[in-house]
N, C-alpha and C positions, 0 to 999 in steps of 0.2 A: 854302546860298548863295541868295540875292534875285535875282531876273531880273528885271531894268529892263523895261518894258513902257510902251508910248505910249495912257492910256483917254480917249477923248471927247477928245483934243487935247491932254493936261497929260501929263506922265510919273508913272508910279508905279512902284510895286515889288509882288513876286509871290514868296512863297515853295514852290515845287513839292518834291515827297520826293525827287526825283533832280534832276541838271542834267548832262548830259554838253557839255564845250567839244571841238568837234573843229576849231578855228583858236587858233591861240596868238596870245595877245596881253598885251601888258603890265601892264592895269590891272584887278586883282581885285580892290581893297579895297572898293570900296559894293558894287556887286549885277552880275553878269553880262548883258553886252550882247550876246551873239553866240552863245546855247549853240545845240548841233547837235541834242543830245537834249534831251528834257523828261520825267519819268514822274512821273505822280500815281495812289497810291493810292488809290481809293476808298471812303470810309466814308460810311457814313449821316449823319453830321453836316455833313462835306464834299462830297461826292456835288453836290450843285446846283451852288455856287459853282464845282466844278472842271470841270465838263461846260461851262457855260456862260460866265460871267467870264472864268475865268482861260482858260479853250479859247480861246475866241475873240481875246483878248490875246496870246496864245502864237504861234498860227497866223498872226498881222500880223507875226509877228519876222523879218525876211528872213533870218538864216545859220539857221534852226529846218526841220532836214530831215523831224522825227518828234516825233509827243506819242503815248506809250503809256498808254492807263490801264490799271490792273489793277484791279479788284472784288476789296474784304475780305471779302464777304459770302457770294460763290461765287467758284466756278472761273470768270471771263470774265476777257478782254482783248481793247481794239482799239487798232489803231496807225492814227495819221494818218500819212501817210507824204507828203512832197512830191515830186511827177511834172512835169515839163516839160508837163502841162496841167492843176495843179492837183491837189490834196489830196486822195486815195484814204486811203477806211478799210478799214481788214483786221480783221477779226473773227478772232482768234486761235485757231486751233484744237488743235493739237500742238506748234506750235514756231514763229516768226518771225525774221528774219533782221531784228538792229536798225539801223537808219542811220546811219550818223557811225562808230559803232564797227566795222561790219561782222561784226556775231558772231551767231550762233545764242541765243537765248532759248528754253526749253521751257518751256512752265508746271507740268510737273512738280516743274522745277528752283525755279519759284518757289513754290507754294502747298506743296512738301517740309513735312512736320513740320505743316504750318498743319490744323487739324479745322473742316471746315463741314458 
């Protein structure tokens, strides 16, 4: 799913590896305006663009509580999380409680099965 994003003034659109919506709302068909969560993968090819571009488009979203990245490359993850004074990163160590969904993540449970 495409996440509508406002770049330099013009609207775009942004395709992230996850999109969680934690507000119901009626119109899916172009690209989601309100997700709660965002998670981008990390790879070497994508890596700049996602850290940068799409981060900082993401984190302008006002209902956007959390952008997780996780690293293809190793075991890392951080979470942006939004706080009543602005955007705390959490550098993932055993497990993070995700936003919107309210659930436990282990990165065990993600990099399972994955050889680096």
């Amino acid at each position: 799913m495409k996440v509508r994003v406002t770049r330099m003034g013009q609207l775009s659109s942004s395709s992230p590896d996850f999109v969680v919506v934690c507000e119901p709302h009626e119109d899916l068909r172009q690209a989601e305006t309100r997700p709660g969560l965002i998670v981008e993968i990390l790879s070497q090819s994508t890596r700049q663009v996602d850290m940068t571009y799409k981060a900082h488009d993401y984190l302008s979203l006002p209902s956007l509580q959390g952008h997780l990245l996780v690293d293809s490359e190793e075991r890392a993850a951080e979470l942006y999380r939004r706080t009543p004074n602005g955007w705390q990163v959490e550098t993932v160590e055993g497990s993070v409680r995700l936003p919107c969904l309210d659930v436990e993540l282990r990165l065990d449970e993600v990099y399972e099965g994955v050889e680096l």
